[in-house]
N, C-alpha and C positions, 0 to 999 in steps of 0.2 A: 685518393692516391691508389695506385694501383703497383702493385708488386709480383715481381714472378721470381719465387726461390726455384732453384736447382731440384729435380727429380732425379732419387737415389735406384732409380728402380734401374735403369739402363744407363747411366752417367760410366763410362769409362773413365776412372780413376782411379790411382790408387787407395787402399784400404784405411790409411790415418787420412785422406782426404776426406772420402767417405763418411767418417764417423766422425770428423769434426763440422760439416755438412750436415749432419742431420744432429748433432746437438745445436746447432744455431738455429735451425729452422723451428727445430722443437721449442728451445727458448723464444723466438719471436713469436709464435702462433700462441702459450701459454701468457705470455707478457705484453701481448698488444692488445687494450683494451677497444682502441679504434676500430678493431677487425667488424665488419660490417657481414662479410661473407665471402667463403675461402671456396674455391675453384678446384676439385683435386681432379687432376686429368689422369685416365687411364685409359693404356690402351686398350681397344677393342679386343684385342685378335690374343688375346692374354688374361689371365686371372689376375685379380691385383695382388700387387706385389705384397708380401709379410710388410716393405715400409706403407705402399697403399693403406694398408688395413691400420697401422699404430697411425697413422697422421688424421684418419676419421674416426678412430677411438679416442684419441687425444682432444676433437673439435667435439665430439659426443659428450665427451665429458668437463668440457667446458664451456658444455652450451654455445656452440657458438653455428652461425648456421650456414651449410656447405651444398653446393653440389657437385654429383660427381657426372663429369664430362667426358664421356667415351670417345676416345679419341680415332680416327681412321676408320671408321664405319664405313668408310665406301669400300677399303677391303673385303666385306666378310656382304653372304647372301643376305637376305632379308628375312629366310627363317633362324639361320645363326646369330643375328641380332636380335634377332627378338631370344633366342635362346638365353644369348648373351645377359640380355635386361632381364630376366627372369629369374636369372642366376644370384645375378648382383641384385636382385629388390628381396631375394630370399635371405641372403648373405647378410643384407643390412635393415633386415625389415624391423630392428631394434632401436635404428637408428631415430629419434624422432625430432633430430636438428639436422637431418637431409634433408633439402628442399626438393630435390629431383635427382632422376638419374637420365641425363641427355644425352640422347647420340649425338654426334658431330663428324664431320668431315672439312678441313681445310679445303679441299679442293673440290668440292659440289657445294658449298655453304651450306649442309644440311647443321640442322640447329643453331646456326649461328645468328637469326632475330630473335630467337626463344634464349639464349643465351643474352644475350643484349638487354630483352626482357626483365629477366629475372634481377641482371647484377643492376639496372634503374632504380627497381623497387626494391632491391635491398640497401642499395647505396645513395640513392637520392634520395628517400625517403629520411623524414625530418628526424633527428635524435631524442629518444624521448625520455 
């Protein structure tokens, strides 16, 4: 099964919206045993957000195993990516239930077989 909750990072809503959104979210990702491996997308072209950061301490700490998906990579040069990833691998170099930090782009398909990749082997691999 595949599930896309709502990102609080740029979501235009109001504030009791907001924060009844990330306590659901928070409850399903600490109460779904079936979580196989969580996708947290950030933008490129941005630091992740204060929720970015609790939503991969919260899988850190629940063992559970994630990666994070740079989102719009075709915006930024090729030295500011790699800036970018350098940033974010110092940032979470603690993390040791990250599987990866992948660029991506919607509109070049850049990482989108390595993303494909990775959700097979986390998610079609046998329960054990």
């Amino acid at each position: 099964m595949w599930v896309d909750l709502p990102g609080l990072g740029y979501a235009v809503v109001a504030q009791q919206q907001r924060r009844l959104w990330a306590q659901l979210i928070r409850h399903y990702l600490e109460h779904r045993p079936q979580l196989r491996l969580v996708c947290v997308l950030v933008d490129s072209r941005h630091d992740p957000s204060p929720w970015d950061m609790a939503v991969m301490e919260l899988l850190e700490n629940r063992q559970r195993p994630f990666v994070v998906v740079l989102t719009k990579c075709d915006k930024l040069s090729h030295p500011e990516l790699q800036q970018r990833t350098a940033q974010l691998q110092e940032l979470l170099q603690h993390c040791r239930y990250m599987v990866e930090i992948l660029p991506s782009s919607a509109r070049s398909g850049l990482g989108r077989e390595a993303l494909l990749a990775i959700i097979r082997r986390y998610c079609l691999a046998p329960v054990e």
